[in-house]
C-alpha positions as CSV (number, residue, x, y, z in Angstrom):
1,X,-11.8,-9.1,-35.6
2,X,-9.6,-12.3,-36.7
3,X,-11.5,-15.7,-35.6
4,X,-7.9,-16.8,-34.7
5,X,-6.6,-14.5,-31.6
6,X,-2.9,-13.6,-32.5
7,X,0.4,-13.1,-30.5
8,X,0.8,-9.8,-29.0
9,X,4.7,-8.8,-28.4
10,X,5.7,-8.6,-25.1
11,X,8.7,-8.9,-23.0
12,X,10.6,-12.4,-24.1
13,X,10.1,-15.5,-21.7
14,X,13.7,-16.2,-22.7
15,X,16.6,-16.3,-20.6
16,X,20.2,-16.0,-21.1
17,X,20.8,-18.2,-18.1
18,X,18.5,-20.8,-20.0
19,X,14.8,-22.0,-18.5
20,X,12.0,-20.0,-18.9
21,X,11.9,-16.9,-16.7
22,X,9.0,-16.5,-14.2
23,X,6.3,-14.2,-15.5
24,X,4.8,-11.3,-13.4
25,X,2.5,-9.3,-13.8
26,X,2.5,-6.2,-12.4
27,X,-0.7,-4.6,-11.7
28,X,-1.3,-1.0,-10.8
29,X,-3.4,2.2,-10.7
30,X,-7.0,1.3,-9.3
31,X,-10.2,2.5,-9.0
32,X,-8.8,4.6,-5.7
33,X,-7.9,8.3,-4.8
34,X,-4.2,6.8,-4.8
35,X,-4.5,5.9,-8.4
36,X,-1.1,7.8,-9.1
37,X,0.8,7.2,-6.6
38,X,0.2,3.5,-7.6
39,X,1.4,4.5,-10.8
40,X,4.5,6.1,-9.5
41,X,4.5,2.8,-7.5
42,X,5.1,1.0,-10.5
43,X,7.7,3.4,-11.8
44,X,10.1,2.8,-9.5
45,X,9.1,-1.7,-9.4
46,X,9.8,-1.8,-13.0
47,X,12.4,-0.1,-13.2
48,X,14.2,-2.0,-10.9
49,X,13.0,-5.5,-10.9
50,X,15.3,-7.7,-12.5
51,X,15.1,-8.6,-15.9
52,X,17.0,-11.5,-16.1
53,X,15.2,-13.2,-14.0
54,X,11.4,-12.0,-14.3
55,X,9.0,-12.1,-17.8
56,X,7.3,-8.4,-16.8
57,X,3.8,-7.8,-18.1
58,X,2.8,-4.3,-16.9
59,X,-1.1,-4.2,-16.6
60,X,-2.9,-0.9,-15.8
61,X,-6.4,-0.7,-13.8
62,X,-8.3,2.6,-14.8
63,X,-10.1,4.6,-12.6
64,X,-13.1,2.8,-14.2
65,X,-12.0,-0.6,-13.3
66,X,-10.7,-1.5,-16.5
67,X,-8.0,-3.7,-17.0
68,X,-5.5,-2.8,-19.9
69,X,-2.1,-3.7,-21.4
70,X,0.4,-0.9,-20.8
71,X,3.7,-0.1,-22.2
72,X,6.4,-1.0,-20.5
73,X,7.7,2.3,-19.8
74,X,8.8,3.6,-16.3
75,X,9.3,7.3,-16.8
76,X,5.3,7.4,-18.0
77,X,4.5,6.7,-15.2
78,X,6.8,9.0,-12.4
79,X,5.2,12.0,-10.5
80,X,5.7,14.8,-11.6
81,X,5.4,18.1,-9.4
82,X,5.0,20.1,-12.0
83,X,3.1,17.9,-14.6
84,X,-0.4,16.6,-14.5
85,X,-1.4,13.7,-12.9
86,X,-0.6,10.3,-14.3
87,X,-3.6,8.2,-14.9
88,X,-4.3,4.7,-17.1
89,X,-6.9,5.2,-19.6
90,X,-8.0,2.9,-22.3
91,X,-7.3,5.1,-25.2
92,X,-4.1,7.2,-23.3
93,X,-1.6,4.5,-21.5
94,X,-3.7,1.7,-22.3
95,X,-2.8,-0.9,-25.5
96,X,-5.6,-2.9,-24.9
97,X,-8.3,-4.3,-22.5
98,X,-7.2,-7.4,-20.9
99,X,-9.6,-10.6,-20.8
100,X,-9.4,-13.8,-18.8
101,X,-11.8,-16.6,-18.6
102,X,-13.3,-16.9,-15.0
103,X,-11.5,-19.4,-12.6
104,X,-8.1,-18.3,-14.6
105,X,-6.5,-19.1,-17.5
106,X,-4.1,-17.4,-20.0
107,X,-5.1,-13.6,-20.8
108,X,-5.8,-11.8,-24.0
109,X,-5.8,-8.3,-25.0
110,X,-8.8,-6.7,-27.3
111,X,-7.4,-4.0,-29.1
112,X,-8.4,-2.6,-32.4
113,X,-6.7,-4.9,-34.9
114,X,-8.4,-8.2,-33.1
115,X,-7.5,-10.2,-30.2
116,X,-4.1,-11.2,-28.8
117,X,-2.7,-14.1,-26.6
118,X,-0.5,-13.1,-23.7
119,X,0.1,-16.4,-22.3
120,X,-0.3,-17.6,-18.4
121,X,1.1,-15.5,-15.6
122,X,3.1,-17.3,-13.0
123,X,2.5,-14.5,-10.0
124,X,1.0,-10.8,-9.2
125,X,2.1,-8.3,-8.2
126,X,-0.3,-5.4,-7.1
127,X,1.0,-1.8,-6.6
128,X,-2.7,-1.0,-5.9
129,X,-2.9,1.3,-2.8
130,X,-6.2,2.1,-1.2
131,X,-9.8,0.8,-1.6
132,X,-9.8,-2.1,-4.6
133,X,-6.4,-2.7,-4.4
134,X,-5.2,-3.2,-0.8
135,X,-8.3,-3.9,1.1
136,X,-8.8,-7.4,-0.2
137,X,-10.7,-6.9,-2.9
138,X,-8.4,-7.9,-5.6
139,X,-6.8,-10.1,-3.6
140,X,-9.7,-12.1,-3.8
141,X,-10.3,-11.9,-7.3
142,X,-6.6,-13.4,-7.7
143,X,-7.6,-15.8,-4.8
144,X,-10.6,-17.0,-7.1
145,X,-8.1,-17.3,-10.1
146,X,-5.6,-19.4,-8.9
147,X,-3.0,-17.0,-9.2
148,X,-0.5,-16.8,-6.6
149,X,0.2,-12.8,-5.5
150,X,2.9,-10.8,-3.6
151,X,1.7,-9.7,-0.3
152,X,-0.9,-10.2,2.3
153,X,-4.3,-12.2,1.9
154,X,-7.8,-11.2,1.8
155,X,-8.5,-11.3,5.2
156,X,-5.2,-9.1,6.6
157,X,-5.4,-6.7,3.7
158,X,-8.8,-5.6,4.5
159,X,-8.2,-5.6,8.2
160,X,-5.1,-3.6,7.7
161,X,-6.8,-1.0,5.6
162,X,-9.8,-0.6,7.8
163,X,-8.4,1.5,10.7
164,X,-10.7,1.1,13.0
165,X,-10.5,-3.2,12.7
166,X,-6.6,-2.8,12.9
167,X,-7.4,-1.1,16.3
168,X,-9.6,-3.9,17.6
169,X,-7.4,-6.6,16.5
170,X,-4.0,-4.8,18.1
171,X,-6.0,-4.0,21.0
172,X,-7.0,-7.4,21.5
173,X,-3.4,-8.5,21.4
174,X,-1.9,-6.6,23.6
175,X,-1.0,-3.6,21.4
176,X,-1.3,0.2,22.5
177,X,-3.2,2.5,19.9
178,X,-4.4,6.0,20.2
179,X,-7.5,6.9,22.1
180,X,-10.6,7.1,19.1
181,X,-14.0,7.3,18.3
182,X,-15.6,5.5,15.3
183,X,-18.4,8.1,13.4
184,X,-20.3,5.5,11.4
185,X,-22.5,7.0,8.0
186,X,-25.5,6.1,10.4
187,X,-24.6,7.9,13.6
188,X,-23.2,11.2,11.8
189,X,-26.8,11.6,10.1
190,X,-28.8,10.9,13.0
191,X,-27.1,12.6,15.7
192,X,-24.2,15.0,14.7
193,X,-24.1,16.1,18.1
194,X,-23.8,12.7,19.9
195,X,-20.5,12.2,18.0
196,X,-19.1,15.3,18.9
197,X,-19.6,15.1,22.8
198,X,-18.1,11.5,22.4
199,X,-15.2,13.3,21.0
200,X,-15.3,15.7,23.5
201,X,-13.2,13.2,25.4
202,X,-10.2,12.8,23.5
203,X,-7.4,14.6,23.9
204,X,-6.5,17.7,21.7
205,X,-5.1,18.1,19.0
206,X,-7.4,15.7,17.0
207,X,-6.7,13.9,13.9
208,X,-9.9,13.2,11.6
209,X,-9.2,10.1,9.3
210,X,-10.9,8.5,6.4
211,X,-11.2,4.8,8.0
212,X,-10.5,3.2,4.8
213,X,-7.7,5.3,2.9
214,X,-4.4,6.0,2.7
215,X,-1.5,8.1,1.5
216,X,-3.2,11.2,4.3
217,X,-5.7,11.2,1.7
218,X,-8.7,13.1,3.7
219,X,-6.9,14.1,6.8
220,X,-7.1,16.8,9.4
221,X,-5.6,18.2,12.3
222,X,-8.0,19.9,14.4
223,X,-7.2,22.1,17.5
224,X,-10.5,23.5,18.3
225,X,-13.8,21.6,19.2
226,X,-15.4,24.1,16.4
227,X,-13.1,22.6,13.7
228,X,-14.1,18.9,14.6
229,X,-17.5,18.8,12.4
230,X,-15.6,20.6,9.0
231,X,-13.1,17.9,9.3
232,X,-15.2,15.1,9.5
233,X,-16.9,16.5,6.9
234,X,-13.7,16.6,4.7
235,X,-13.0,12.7,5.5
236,X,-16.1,11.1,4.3
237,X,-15.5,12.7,1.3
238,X,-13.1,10.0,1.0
239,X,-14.8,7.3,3.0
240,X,-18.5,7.5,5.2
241,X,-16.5,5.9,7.6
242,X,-14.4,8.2,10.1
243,X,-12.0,8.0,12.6
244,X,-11.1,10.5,15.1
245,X,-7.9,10.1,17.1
246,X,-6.3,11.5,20.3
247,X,-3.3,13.4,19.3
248,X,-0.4,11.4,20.6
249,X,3.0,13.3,20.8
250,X,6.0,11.4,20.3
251,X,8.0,10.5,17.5
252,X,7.1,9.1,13.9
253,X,9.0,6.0,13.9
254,X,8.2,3.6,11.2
255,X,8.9,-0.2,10.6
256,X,9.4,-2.2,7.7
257,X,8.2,-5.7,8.1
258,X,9.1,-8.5,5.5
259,X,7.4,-12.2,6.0
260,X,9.5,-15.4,6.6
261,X,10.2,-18.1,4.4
262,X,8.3,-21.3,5.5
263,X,7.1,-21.2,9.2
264,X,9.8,-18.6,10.2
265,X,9.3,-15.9,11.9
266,X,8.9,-12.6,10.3
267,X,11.5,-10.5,9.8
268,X,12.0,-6.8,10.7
269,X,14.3,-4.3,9.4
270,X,15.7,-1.2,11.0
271,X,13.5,1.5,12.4
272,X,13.4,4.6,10.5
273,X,12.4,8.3,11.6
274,X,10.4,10.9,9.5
275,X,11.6,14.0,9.9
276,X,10.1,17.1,8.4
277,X,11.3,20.9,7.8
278,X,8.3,23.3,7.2
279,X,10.5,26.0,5.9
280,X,11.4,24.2,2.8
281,X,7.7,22.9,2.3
282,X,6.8,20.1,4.8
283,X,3.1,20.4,5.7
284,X,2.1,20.3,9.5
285,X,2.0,16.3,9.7
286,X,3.1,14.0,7.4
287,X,0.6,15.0,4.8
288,X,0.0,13.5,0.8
289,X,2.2,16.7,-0.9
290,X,5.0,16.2,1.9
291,X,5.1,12.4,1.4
292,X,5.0,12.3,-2.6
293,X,6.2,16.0,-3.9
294,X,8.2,17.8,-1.4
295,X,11.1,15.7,-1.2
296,X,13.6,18.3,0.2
297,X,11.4,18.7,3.1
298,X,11.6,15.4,4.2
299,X,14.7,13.9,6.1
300,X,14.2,9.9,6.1
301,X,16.7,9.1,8.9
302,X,17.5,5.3,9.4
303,X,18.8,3.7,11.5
304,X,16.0,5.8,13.9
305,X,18.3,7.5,17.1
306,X,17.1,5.0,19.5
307,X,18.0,4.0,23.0
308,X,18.6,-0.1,22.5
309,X,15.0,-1.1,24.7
310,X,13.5,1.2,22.3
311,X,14.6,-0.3,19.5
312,X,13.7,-3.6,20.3
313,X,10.7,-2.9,21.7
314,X,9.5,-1.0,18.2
315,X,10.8,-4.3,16.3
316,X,9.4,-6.7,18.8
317,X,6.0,-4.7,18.3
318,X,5.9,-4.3,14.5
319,X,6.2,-8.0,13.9
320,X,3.6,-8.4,16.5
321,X,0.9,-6.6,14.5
322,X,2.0,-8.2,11.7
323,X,0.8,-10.9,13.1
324,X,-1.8,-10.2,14.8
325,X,-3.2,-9.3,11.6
326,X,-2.2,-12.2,9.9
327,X,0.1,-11.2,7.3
328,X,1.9,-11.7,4.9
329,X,4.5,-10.5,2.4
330,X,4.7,-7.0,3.8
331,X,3.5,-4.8,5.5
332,X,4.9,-1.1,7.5
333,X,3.9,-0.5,10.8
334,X,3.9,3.4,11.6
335,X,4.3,4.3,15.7
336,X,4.4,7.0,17.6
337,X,6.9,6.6,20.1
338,X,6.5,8.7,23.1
339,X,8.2,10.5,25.7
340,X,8.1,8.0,28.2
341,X,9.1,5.0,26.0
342,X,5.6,3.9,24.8
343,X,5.5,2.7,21.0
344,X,2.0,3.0,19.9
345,X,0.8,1.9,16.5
346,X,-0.4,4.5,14.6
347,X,-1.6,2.0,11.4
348,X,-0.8,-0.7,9.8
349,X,0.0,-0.7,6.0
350,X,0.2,-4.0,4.3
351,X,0.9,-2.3,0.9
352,X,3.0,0.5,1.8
353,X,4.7,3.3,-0.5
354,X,6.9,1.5,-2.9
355,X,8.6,4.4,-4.8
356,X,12.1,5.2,-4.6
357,X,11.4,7.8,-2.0
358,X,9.4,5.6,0.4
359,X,10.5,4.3,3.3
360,X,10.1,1.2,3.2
361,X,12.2,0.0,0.6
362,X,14.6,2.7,1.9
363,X,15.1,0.4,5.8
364,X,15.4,-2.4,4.2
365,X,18.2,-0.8,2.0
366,X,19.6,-0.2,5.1
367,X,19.3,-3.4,6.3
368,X,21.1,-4.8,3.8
369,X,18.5,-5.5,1.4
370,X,18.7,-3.2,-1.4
371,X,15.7,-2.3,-4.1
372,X,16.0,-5.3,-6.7
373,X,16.8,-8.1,-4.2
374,X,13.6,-6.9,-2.1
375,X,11.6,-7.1,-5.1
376,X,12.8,-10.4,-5.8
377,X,11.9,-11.8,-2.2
378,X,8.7,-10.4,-2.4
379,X,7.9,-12.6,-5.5
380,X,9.3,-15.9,-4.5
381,X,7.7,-15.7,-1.0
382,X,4.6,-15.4,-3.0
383,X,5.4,-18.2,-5.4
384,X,6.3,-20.5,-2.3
385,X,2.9,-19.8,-0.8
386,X,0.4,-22.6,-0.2
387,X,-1.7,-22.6,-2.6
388,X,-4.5,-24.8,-0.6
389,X,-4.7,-21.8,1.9
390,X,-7.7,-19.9,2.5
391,X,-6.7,-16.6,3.1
């Protein structure tokens, strides 16, 4: 290995408008169950963010936890029905594992003919869905760094991906959720049976969740109390920690939720509707191979057909829980709006789907905001961040 680390190409600083450009580095993949759907994640980000603006240094996370340098190459990345799943590997996608010294600095890749500078990244931005990438975990690492990154903090992010704190703190303010009982790793060994009478007074259907996962990884409708112990079975094979929900019927509305510059207030885009046609491959709820493979099943209908109190009423409430939560960047908040009016929040998602497919780049589209120019806000809100903020 040389005793003088060397330059690795990458992406030029340069740009045409003169200045340096701003550098990002996006960061996906992850440790998670959602590993490639943060890949196809960053598909669809770099192939859209703009160039001429942004220095892009594309950084994969194996499923180990390894940080590498990856190509910058969309289409390796994109889901694929028919092909296996994409993963970063250190020896596959991977051109090298990434160093940094501790507190921040300018990063280095080790690869097999010796060590190369990167240079300093300006801002982050993680694709990382699920556990070690949206729950706070990395955004404390980045926090300990000094390295300003798109999207909530530490404290909202693992709020938001813990289900059954999102509950408490949208309960507390006001905000309507479905009826649940919490089945701990602790309870579900000792007493089995004490769990399932508590659940003996929700309402049927139930739905079984992982607390801490997304993307439906986990999930289970269950119509008959002799179901109920199979599906929480299935769920902490994702997470120990369970949810089980009163089935509420209503409406899948969803709504985008994009932070203000400054002290504004946060802003909301228009609600969207997810609409789903089993004969051409929809599962019976909004399930991980309807949201990310069958795409002709799917009807993403935005603006949602909505009577004008229910509209605002949805908007009022999504930037409510944003709040409530504390966040920032972005976030999706997913209701169920039922018969008689009521918008209740089925979860919070404070890094939602990001692909070309996913919603909520799609109502913000509608709202004027189109793919590039969201990406774009997303990264200067984080640049214009405090920096003095503990988050």
């Amino acid at each position: 290995m040389p005793d003088t680390p060397q330059t690795l190409p990458v992406t030029s600083p340069s740009n045409p408008a003169g200045g340096r450009r701003t550098r990002v580095a996006v960061v996906f993949g992850g440790r998670s169950g959602e590993h490639t759907i943060s890949c196809a994640t960053a598909a669809g980000v770099l192939s859209a963010i703009d160039r001429r603006r942004y220095d892009v240094l594309p950084i994969g996370v194996t499923r180990q936890g390894q940080w590498v340098l990856v190509d910058d190459d969309p289409t390796a990345l994109e889901l694929r029905g028919d092909e296996p799943p994409v993963e970063v590997t250190a020896t596959g996608l991977g051109r090298g594992e990434l160093t940094m010294r501790p507190g921040g600095g300018a990063l280095s890749a080790v690869t097999p003919a010796g060590t190369h500078l990167l240079g300093a990244v300006d801002v982050v931005l993680p694709l990382l869905h699920g556990p070690y990438g949206e729950d706070g975990t990395i955004q404390g690492l980045l926090e300990m760094m000094g390295l300003p990154y798109v999207g909530c903090g530490v404290l909202a992010s693992a709020a938001g991906m813990d289900k059954q704190v999102t509950k408490v703190l949208l309960n507390a303010a006001g905000i309507p959720t479905a009826p649940h009982v919490v089945v701990t790793p602790r309870a579900w060994h000792h007493d089995p049976a004490a769990v399932l009478d508590a659940c003996a007074a929700l309402t049927y259907p139930l739905f079984v969740k992982p607390a801490r996962a997304g993307s439906s990884l986990g999930i289970s409708k269950v119509d008959r109390p002799e179901d109920l112990s199979a599906a929480i079975g299935t769920a902490r094979e994702v997470d120990p920690k369970v949810l089980v929900e009163s089935g509420v019927f209503g409406r899948e509305i969803e709504v985008a939720v994009l932070g203000g510059h400054g002290d504004a207030a946060p802003r909301v885009a228009e609600p969207g509707e997810i609409r789903m046609d089993v004969s051409h491959g929809a599962g019976e709820f909004y399930d991980y191979r309807t949201k990310y493979l069958a795409h002709d099943a799917v009807d993403m209908v935005c603006p949602a057909p909505l009577r004008p109190q229910e509209r605002d009423q949805l908007m009022t409430t999504a930037a409510r829980a944003f709040e409530a939560l504390g966040g920032e960047g972005l976030a999706r908040v997913d209701f169920f709006l039922t018969p008689q009016g009521t918008a209740v929040v089925n979860e919070v998602n404070t890094m939602p789907g990001f692909t070309p497919f996913s919603m909520y780049p799609y109502m913000w589209q509608v709202s004027g905001l189109d793919y590039r120019d969201l990406i774009t806000e997303l990264i200067e809100l984080a640049l214009e961040r405090p920096a003095d903020v503990n988050r």
